[in-house]
Steps between C-alpha positions, in 0.01 A plus 500: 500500500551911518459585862304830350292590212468848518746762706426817576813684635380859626864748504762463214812616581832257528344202703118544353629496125783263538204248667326563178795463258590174728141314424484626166853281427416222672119431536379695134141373549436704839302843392648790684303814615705785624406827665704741645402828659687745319407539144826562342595164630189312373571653159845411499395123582294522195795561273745246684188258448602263783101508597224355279261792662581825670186649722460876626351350836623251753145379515434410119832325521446232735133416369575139378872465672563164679796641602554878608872607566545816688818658394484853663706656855386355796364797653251495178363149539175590715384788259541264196287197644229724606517669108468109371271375768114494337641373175758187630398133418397326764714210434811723380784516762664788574923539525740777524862528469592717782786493758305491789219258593295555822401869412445361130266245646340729735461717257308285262271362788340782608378600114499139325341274770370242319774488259739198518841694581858355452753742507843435335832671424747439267833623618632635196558846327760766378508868579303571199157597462167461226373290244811527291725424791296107514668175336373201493788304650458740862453213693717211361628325768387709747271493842182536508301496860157378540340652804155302527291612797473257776160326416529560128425205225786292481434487074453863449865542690637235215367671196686776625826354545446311161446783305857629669689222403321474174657915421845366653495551832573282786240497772509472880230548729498678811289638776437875428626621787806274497561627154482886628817431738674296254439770224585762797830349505593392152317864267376736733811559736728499210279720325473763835908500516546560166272798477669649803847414356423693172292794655825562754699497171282740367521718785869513461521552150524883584785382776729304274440727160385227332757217543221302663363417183861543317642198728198276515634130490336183512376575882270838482421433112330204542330636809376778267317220297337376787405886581355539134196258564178644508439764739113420563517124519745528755370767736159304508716185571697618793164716626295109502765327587635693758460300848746217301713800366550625874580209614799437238547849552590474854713149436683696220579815745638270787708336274662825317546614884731186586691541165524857569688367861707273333611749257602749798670253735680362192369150542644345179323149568137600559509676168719195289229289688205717322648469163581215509152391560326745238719332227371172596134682402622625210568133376186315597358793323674409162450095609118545469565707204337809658776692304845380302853512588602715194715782545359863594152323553530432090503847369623550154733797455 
């Protein structure tokens, strides 16, 4: 049995339409609605044709939705519950795919209260953007996080997670604020370092006459694809995420400041000990097949 009839998945760019392409290959019988809220985008869907329906209104998109997805930034999440509010099911529940939980949930709350609320997100993407960047195979063998509120329904929770695993995903559940330090650590921090690596760069550009970008190995270019993601998803995620982010943040600092000692005093071991270490993480990585072992991360040339 089809853990959802009918989803509704309000915001179509690479996660929202690659959700859609996802149940359309593997669960044909579930109607899709779609609505995004810029209308080049909603007629674009119309000519991929990844959704049975495309609505001008958040509202008169979730009118008979069991399931309602909410696939926009963060920062966005309030505004577009209180736009769907007076026309939601009362049975439907309501998701969202966003990269951090507690301000997600909070969020939600104040401008769905009776709505049953079960936040998830699927850690997957690429650095591109829009309904043509979606696929259907996004999140093959990938995460996905269930965040359920403490006190939520147990079953709503589990026709979550099964309609994950039933688009390819493998799902783990997690307190949401447990999942906002672990994301803190694992996306966010990354994310933060590589935007201040390739701004710097930038900076210099002027400095080095170019031979920043004329030299860029393996290192700063695949920094630069982290840099590339999406500019507003990411400033709402480090803006509601930001007590975990400070926290890292400060970790992160007191570490560089030790490495930065060991690299003046010329303390050889403490830095063999670090890398030695970080290539251990590299492994379990490709272990849990979180990535592959091919050379150059498996770029063709």
């Amino acid at each position: 049995m089809l853990p959802f009839a009918r989803v509704t998945i309000i915001g179509l760019g690479l996660i929202g339409s690659s959700i859609a392409r996802a149940v359309q290959a593997t669960m044909p019988t579930v109607r899709i609605t779609g609505h995004d809220a810029d209308a080049d985008v909603r007629e674009r869907v119309r000519q991929l044709g990844f959704c049975d329906d495309v609505t001008d209104t958040a509202g008169a998109s979730v009118v008979d939705a069991d399931l309602v997805i909410l696939c926009v930034p963060v920062g966005a999440m309030g505004a577009v519950g209180a736009e769907i509010a007076d026309d939601l099911p009362a049975d439907a529940i309501v998701s969202d795919v966003g990269s951090s939980k507690e301000s997600v949930l909070t969020a939600l709350r104040a401008v769905l209260p009776s709505a049953t609320i079960i936040p998830a997100h699927p850690v997957a993407g690429t650095e591109n953007s829009g309904p043509d960047a979606g696929f259907a195979t996004l999140f093959n063998g990938r995460w996905c996080i269930v965040t359920p509120p403490e006190g939520s329904e147990p079953a709503a929770a589990e026709r979550i997670a099964e309609f994950w695993r039933r688009i390819g995903a493998n799902v783990d559940v997690m307190d949401p604020k447990h999942h906002d330090l672990v994301l803190a650590v694992t996306s966010h921090l990354p994310h933060l370092i590589a935007y201040t690596i390739v701004g710097t760069a930038s900076d210099m550009e002027e400095v080095t006459q170019s031979e920043v970008i004329k030299y860029s190995a393996g290192g700063f270019r695949d920094f630069t694809r982290i840099a590339a993601s999406d500019p507003t998803m990411w400033r709402d995620v480090f803006l509601n995420n930001k007590d975990a982010v400070l926290e890292m943040l400060q970790r992160f600092t007191e570490d560089l400041t030790a490495l930065q000692r060991a690299i003046r005093w010329g303390d050889g071991d403490t830095l063999f000990e670090l890398f030695t270490r970080t290539r251990a993480v590299r492994r379990s990585i490709i272990e849990q097949g979180q990535d592959d072992a091919k050379p150059d991360f498996g770029r063709s040339h």
